[in-house]
TINUSE-920438 format. One record per residue (C-alpha): residue number from 1; residue in three letters; x, y, z. Coordinates in pm, whole numbers. Layout:
PT  num  residu      px      py      pz
PT  NUM     ALA       X       Y       Z
...
This chain:
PT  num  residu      px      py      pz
PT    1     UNK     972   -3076   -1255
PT    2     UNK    1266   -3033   -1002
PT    3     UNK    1155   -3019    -647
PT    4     UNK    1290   -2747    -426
PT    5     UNK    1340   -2705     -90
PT    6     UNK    1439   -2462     142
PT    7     UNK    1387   -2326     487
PT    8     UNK    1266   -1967     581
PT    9     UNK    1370   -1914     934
PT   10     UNK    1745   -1712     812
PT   11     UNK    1532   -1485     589
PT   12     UNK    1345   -1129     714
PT   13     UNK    1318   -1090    1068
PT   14     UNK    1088    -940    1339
PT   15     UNK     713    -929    1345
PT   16     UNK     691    -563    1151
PT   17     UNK     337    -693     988
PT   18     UNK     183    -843    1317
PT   19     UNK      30    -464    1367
PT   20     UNK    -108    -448     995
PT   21     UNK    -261    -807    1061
PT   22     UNK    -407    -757    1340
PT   23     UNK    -580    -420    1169
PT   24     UNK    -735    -642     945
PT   25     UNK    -998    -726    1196
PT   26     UNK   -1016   -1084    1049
PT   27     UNK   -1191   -1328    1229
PT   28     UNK    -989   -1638    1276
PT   29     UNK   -1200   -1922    1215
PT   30     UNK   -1439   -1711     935
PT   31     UNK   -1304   -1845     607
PT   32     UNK   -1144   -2239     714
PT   33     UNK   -1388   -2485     516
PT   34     UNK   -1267   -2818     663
PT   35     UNK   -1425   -3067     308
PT   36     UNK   -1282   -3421     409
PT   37     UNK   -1178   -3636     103
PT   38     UNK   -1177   -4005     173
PT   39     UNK   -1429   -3944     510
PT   40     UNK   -1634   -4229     352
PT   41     UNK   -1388   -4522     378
PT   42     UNK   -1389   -4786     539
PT   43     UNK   -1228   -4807     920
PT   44     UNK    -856   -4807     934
PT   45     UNK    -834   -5130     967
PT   46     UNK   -1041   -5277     756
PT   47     UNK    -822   -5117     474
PT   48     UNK    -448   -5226     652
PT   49     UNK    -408   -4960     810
PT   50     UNK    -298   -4898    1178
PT   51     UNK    -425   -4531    1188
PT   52     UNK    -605   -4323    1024
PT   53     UNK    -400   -3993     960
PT   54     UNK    -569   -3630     854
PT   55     UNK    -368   -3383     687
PT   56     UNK    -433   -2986     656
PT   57     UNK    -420   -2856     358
PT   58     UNK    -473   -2452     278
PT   59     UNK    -530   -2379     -62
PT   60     UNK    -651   -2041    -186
PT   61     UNK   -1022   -2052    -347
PT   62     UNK    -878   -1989    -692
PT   63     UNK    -714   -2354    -704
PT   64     UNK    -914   -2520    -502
PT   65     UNK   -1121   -2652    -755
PT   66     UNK    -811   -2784    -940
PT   67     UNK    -583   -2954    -612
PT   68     UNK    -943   -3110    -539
PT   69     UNK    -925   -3315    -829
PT   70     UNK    -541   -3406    -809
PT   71     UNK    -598   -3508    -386
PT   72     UNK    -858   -3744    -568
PT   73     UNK    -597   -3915    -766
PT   74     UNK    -283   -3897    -540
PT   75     UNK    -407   -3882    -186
PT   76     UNK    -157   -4206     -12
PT   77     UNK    -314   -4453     118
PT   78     UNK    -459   -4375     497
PT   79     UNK    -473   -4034     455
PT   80     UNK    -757   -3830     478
PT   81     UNK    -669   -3447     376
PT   82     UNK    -877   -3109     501
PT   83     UNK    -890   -2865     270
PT   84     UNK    -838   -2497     452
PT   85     UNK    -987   -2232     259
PT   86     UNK    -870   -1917     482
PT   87     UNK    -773   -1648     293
PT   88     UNK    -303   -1633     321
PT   89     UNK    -415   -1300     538
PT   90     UNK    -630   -1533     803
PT   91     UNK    -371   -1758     805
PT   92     UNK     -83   -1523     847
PT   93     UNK    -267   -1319    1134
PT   94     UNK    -323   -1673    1308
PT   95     UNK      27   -1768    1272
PT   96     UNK     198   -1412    1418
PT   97     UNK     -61   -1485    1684
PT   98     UNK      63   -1808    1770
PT   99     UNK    -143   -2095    1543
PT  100     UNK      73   -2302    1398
PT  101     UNK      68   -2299    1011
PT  102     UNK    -101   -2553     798
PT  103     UNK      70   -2883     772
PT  104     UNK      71   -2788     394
PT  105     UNK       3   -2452     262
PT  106     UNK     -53   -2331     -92
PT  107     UNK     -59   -1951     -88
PT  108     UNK    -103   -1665    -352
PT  109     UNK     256   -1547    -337
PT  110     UNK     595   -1628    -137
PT  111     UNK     587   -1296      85
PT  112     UNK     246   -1425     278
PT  113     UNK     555   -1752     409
PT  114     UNK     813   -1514     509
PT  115     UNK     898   -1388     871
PT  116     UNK     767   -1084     791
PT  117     UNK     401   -1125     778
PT  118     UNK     386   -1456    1009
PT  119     UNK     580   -1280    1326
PT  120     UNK     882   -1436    1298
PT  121     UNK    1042   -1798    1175
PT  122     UNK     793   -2045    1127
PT  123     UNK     943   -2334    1044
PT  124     UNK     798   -2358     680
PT  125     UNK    1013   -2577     406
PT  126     UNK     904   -2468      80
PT  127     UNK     860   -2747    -144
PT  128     UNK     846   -2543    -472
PT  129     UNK     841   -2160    -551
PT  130     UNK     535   -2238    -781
PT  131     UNK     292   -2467    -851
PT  132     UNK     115   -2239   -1081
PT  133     UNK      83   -1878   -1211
PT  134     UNK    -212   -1635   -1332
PT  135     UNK     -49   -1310   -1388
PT  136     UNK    -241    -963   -1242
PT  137     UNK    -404    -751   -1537
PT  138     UNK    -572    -381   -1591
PT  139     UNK    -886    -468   -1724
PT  140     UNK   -1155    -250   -1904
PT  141     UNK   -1383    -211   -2180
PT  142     UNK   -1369     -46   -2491
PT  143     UNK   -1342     311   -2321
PT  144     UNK   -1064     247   -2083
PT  145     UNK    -752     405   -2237
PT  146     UNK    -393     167   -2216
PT  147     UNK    -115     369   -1961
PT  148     UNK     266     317   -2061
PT  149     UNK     315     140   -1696
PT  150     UNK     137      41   -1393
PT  151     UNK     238     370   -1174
PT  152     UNK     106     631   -1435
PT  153     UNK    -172     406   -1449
PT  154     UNK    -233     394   -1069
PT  155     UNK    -165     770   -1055
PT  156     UNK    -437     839   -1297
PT  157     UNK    -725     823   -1023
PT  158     UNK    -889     548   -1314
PT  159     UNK    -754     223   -1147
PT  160     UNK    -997      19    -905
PT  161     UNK    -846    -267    -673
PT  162     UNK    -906    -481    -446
PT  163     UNK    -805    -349     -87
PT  164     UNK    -484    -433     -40
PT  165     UNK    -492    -490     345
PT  166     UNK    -646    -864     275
PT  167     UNK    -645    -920     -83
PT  168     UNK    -288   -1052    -264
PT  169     UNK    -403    -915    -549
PT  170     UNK    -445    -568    -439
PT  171     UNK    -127    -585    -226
PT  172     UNK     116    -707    -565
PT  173     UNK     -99    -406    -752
PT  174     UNK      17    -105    -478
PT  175     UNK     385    -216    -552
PT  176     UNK     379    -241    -866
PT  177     UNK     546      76    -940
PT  178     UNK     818      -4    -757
PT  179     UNK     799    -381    -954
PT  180     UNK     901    -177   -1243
PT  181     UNK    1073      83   -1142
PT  182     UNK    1439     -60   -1240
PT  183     UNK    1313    -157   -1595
PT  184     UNK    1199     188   -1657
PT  185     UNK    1508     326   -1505
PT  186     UNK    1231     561   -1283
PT  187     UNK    1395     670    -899
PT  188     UNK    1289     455    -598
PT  189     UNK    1168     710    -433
PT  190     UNK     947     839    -685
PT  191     UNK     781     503    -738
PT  192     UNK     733     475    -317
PT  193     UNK     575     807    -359
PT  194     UNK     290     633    -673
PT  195     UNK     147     508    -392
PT  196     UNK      12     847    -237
PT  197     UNK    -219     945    -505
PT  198     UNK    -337     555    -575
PT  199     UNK    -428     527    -224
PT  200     UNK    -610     872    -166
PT  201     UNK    -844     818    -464
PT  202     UNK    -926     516    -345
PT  203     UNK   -1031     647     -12
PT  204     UNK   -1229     910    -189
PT  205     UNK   -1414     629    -358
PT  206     UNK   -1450     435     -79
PT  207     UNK   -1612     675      91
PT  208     UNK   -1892     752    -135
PT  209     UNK   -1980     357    -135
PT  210     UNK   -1728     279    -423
PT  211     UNK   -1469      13    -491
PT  212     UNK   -1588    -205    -188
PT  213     UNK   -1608    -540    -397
PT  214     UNK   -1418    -450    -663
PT  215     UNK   -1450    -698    -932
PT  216     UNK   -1414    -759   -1352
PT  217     UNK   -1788    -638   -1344
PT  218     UNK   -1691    -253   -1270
PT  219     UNK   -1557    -239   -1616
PT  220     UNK   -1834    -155   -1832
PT  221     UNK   -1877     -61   -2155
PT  222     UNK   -1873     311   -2133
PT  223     UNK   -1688     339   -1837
PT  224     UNK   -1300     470   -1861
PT  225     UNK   -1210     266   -1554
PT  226     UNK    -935     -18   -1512
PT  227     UNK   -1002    -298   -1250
PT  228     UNK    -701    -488   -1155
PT  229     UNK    -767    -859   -1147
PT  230     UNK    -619   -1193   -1247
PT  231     UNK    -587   -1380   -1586
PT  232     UNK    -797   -1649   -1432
PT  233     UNK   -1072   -1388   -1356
PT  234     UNK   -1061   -1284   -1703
PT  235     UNK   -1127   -1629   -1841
PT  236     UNK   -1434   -1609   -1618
PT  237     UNK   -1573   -1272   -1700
PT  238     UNK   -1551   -1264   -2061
PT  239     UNK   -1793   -1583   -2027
PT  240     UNK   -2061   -1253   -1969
PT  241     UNK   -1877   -1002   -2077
PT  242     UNK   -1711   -1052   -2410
PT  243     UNK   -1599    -668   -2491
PT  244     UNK   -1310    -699   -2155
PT  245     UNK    -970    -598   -2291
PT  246     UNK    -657    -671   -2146
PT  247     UNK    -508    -289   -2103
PT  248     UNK    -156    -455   -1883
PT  249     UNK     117    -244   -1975
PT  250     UNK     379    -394   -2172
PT  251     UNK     674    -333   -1925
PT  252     UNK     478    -676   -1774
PT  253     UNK     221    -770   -1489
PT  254     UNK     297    -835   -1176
PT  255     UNK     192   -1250   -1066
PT  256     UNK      19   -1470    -841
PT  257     UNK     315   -1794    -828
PT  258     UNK      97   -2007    -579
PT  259     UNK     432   -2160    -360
PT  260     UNK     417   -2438    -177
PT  261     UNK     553   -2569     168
PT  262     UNK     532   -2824     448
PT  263     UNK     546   -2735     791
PT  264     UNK     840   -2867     989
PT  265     UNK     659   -3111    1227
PT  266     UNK     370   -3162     986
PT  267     UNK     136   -3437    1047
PT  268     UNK     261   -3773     911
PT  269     UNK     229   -3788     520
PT  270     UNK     228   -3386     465
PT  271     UNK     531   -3421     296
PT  272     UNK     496   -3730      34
PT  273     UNK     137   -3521     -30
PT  274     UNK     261   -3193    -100
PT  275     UNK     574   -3395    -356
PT  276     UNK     309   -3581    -494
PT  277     UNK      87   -3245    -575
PT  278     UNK     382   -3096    -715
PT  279     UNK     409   -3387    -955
PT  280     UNK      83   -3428   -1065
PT  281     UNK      25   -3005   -1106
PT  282     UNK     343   -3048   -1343
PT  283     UNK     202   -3385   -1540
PT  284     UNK      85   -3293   -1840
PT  285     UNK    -307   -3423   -1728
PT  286     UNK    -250   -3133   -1468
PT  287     UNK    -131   -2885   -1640
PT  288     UNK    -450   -2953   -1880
PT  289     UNK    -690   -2904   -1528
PT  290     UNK    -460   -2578   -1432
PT  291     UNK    -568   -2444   -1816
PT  292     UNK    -919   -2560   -1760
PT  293     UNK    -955   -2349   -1437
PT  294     UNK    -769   -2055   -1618
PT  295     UNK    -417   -2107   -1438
PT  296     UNK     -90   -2132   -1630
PT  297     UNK     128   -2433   -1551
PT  298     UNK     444   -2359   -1371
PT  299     UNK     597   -2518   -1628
PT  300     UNK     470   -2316   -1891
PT  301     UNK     435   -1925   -1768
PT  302     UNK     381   -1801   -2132
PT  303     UNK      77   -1940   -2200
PT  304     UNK    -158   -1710   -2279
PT  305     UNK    -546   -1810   -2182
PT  306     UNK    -715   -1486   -2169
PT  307     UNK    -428   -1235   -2162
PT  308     UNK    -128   -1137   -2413
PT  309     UNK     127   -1039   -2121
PT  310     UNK     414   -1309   -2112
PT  311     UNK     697   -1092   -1894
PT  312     UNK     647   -1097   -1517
PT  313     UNK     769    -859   -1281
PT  314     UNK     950    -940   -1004
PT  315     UNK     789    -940    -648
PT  316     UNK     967    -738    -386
PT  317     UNK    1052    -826    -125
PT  318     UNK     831    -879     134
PT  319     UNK     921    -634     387
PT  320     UNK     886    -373      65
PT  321     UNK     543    -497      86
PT  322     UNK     448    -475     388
PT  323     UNK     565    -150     418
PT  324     UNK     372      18     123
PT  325     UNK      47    -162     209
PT  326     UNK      80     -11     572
PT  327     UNK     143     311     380
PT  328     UNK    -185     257     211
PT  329     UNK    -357     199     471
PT  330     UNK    -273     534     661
PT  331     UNK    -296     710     324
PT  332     UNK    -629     595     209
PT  333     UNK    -798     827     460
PT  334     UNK    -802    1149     307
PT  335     UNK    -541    1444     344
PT  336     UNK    -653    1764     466
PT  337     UNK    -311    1974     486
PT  338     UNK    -240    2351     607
PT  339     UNK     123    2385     483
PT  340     UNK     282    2700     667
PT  341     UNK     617    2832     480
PT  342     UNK     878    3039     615
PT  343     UNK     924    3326     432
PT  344     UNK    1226    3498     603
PT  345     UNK    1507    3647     445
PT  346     UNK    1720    3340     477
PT  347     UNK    1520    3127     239
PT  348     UNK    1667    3321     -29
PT  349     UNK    2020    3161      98
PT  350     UNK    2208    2971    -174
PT  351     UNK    2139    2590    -232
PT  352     UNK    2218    2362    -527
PT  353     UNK    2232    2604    -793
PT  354     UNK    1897    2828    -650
PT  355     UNK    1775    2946    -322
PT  356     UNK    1570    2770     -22
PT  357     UNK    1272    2881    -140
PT  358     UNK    1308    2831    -518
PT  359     UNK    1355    2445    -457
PT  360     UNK    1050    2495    -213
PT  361     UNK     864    2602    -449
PT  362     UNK     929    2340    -725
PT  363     UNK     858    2047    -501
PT  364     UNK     538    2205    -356
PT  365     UNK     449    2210    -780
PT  366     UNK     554    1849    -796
PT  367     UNK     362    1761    -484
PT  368     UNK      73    1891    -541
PT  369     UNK       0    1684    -821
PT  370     UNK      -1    1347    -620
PT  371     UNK    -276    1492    -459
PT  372     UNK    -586    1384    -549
PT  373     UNK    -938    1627    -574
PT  374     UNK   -1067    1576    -259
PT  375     UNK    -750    1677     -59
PT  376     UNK    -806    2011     118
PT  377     UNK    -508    2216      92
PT  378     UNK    -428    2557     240
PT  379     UNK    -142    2761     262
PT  380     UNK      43    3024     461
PT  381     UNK     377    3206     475
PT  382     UNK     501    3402     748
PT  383     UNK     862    3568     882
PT  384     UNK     775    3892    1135
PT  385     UNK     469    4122    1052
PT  386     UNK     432    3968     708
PT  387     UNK      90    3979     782
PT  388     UNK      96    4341     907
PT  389     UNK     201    4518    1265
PT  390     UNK     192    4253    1504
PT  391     UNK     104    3935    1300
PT  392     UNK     352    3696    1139
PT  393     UNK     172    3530     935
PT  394     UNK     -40    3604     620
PT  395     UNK    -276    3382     408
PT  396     UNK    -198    3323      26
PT  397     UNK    -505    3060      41
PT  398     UNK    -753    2924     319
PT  399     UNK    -830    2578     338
PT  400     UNK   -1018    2414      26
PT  401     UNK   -1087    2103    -162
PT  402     UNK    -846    2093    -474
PT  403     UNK   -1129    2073    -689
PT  404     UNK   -1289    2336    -501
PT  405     UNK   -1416    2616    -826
PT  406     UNK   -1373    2982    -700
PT  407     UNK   -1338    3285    -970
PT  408     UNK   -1303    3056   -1307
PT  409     UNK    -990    2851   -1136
PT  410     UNK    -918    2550    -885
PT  411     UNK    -791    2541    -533
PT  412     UNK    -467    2323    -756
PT  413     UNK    -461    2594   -1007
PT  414     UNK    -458    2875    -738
PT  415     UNK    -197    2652    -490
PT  416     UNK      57    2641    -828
PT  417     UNK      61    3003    -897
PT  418     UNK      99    3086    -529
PT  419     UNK     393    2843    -518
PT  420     UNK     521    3029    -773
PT  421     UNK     519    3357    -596
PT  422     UNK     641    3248    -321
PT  423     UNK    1054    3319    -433
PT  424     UNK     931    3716    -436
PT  425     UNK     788    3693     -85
PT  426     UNK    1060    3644     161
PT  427     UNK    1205    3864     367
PT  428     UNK    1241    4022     747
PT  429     UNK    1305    3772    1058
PT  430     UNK    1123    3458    1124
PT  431     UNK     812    3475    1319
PT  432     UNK     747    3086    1405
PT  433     UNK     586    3027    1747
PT  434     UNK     321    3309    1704
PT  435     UNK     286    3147    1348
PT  436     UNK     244    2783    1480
PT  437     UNK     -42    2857    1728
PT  438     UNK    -222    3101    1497
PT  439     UNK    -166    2789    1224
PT  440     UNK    -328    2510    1472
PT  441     UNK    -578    2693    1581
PT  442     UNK    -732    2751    1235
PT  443     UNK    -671    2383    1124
PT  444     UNK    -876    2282    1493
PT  445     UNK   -1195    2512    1274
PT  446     UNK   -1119    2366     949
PT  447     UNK   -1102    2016    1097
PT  448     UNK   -1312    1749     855
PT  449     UNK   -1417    1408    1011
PT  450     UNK   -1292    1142     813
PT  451     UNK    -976    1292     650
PT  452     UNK    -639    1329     838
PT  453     UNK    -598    1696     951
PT  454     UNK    -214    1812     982
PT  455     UNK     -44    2142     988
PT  456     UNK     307    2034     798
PT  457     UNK     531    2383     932
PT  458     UNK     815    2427     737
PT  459     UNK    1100    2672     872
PT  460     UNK    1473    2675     797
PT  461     UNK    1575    2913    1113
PT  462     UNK    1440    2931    1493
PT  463     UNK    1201    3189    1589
PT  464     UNK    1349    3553    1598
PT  465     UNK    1060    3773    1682
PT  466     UNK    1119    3945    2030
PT  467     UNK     746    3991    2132
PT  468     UNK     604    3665    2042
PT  469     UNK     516    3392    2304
PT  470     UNK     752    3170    2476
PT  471     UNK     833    2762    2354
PT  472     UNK     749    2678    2682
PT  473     UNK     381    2846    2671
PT  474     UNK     357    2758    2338
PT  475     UNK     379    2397    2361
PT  476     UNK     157    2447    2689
PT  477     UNK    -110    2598    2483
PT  478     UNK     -96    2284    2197
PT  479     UNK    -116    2036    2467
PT  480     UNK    -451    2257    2584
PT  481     UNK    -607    2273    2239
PT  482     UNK    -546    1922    2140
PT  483     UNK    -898    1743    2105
PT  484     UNK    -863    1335    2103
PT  485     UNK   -1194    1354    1857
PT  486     UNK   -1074    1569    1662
PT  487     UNK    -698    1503    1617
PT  488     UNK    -460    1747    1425
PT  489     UNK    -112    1743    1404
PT  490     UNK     175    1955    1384
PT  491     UNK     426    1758    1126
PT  492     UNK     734    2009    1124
PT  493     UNK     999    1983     861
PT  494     UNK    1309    2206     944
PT  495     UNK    1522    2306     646
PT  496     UNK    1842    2237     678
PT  497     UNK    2108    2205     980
PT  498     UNK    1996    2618    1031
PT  499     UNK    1643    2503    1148
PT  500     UNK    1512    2500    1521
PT  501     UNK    1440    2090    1475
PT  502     UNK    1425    2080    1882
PT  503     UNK    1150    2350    1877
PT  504     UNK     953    2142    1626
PT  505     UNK    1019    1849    1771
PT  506     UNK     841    1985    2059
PT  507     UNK     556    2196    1907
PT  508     UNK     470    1845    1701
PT  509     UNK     512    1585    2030
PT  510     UNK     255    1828    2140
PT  511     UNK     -17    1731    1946
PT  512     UNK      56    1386    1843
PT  513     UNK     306    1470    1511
PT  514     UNK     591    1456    1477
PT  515     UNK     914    1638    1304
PT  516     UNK    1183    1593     990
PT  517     UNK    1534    1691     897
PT  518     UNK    1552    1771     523
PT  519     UNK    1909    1854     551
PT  520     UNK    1896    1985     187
PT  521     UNK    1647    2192      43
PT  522     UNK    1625    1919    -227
PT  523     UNK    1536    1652      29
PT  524     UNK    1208    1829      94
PT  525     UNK     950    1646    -145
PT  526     UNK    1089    1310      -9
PT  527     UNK    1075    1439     328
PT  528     UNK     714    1557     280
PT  529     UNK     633    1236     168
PT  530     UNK     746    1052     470
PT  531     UNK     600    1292     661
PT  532     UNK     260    1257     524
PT  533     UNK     270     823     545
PT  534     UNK     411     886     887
PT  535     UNK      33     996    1013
């Protein structure tokens, strides 16, 4: 096997994960399990040797067992090595903090070495891309239905994972989508927006004491779920549970590569270890002990051990990582959302081949259905007196869980027909500050602990009513009303270069939001989308 090497200080810059680390709450110390090999022989001396020299060595759990046994047969002579067992997320939050980084470090996959997630350059040579492989699967038993991809499976509300702030596993599953997305010729920003739904049900779950250790023991017999794990945890599962099917989509599974690399300035030795691990993992004695703990041999990726998948997506890149598991993180709390549409006459202006309101209306369809049940949704139009003399706004439906039952339908059901109204509605001025106070002050009574309360105010014009309140006492007012425990925001999108963005800008810096530019109507699902991970 070729040895590679290559230094990651001119890749990704700037610490953009040291914030999502440091969420992690890890404790620094908490998962290092410091097993000295060779602490039994004799002094230094008595065996030739000057000095005595101790090399760190962080290996994830899952190989431990297996670069045990190869340190046992290649450690060089005077050399004792420590085995670190912190998880790549300990050791990446200690490293953007200022530790140094393991003399040599095996990690899950590459993106846990790069700039991004340590802080900045760390001086790392990788020694070779892989040392191993197990690829990620969707797991379940005899129930669990088989989904064309990974992001219709992840949109489903069916997939469990492991939480992607400190698992790799559960970090490669949330981008999955995106992994694909090129092979199924889907849009990027489609696949960015799989991750809404995924990480909303997940909340849900979460908070009714689900999906906290997931593992291959959720899927049960009856049960319909998929659990994403590894090939390796397969081979261990089935030992108890022999009905576990492999339910991967065929496009391919994502992988765990297990890199290597040598710190520059590594304790004496670090490097002729980590060249001679490389050689042994790629012997043929240990490929056999990467097999016998359920790994596949870098050497030999299609082996199958547990699993049929043999194509691998590609990892992105790592700032594409980080980014979607940050989204995850703010999106896995809960959505409860008062949209408030502008219903003046000039949404019925022209724009790409229908009017303002018409696209509206087809991407409020769309969006609802990343939603998951236990969003609360309302929704409200206004322009002036649309809700009679002297009020702006008018209700089409109060605040309510999707799956919220009223009169034989859903809160969804009701939401799409209403969207679908909404092209016969407009009409008269627009009536937007009177609108945005009336709209935060019912969101402040509707306000749920637990979920992330927003009032997203859409408007393509600036506020026309005469007899309304001022911007200045409006925003005045918001500041007033604005309760630290219990936060709402104003997210404002303005349609178009027509809209008042300044006047949003304002009304949402008020209350701890903030405001978006779709500049066409058609921009307005992705700009809802941003504006919902932006919380």
């Amino acid at each position: 096997m070729d040895v590679h090497s290559e230094t990651l200080d001119g890749r990704i810059r700037g610490p953009v994960m040291l914030v999502l680390l440091l969420l992690l709450g890890v404790a620094l110390g908490g998962g290092a399990a410091y097993l000295l090999i060779n602490e039994a022989d004799p002094e230094p001396a008595a065996r030739g040797c000057e000095q005595q020299r101790t090399v760190q060595l962080a290996v994830p759990l899952s190989m431990l067992g297996v670069v045990t046994r190869a340190v046992e047969e290649i450690v060089p002579a005077c050399t004792r090595v420590a085995p670190d067992t912190r998880t790549a997320s300990q050791i990446a939050l200690a490293v953007s903090t200022g530790a140094r980084p393991p003399d040599v470090w095996i990690a899950e996959s590459r993106f846990w070495m790069t700039p991004t997630y340590l802080g900045g350059p760390a001086a790392l040579r990788v020694v070779t891309p892989s040392v191993a492989r197990t690829p990620l699967l969707l797991v379940g038993g005899p129930a669990a239905p088989r989904f064309a991809s990974w992001g219709a499976a992840e949109v489903s509300g069916l997939v469990s994972v492991p939480d992607p702030l400190s698992s790799t596993v559960g970090s490669l599953a949330v981008v999955a989508p995106q992994a694909e997305a090129a092979e199924l010729g889907r849009d990027k920003a489609l696949a960015r927006q799989m991750v809404v739904p995924f990480a909303q049900a997940y909340g849900e779950r979460v908070s009714r004491g689900l999906d906290a250790d997931v593992g291959m023991f959720w899927a049960r017999r009856s049960s319909r779920r998929l659990v994403v794990g590894t090939e390796q945890e397969l081979v261990e599962a089935r030992i108890n549970a022999p009905y576990l099917r492999d339910l991967t989509p065929s496009i391919g599974a994502p992988v765990l590569d297990f890199p290597m690399a040598v710190r520059q300035g590594a304790a004496p030795g670090s490097g002729a270890l980590a060249r001679d691990l490389v050689r042994y993992l790629a012997s043929e004695e240990g490929a056999d002990a990467l097999r016998e703990a359920g790994l596949r041999p870098a050497a030999a990726p299609d082996d199958t051990l547990g699993a049929s998948v043999s194509a691998f997506l590609p990892t992105p890149p790592a700032r594409t990582v980080a980014a979607t598991v940050q989204s995850w993180r703010t999106l896995s709390v809960p959505s409860a959302i008062l949209a408030v549409v502008d219903a003046s006459g000039s949404m019925d202006f022209d724009a790409s081949g229908g009017t303002r309101m018409g696209l509206l209306a087809d991407a409020a369809g769309i969006g609802l259905s990343f939603l998951p049940d236990h969003a609360r949704v309302g929704l409200w139009i206004f322009s002036i007196d649309k809700g009679g003399p002297g009020q702006d706004w008018r209700v089409l439906e109060p605040m309510r869980r999707l799956d919220d039952l009223r009169f034989g339908r859903t809160q969804r059901f009701a939401l799409r027909a209403r969207a679908q109204e909404l092209p016969a509605l407009t009409g008269g001025g627009t009536g937007l500050y009177d609108t945005a106070l009336a709209a935060y002050q019912q969101a402040l009574r509707d306000y749920r602990p637990h979920y992330s309360n927003a009032v997203v105010l859409m408007t393509d014009g600036e506020n026309e009513d005469p007899g309304s309140i001022a911007l200045e006492e409006l925003v005045r007012r918001l500041g007033e009303l604005r309760d630290p425990d219990r936060p709402v925001r104003i997210v404002g999108i303005a349609i178009s270069e027509d809209a008042d963005l300044g006047a949003l800008e304002q009304m949402a810096d008020a209350t701890g939001g903030a405001a978006y530019l779709a500049a066409q109507p058609g921009d307005i699902l992705g700009v809802f989308a941003q504006a919902v991970l932006s919380r």
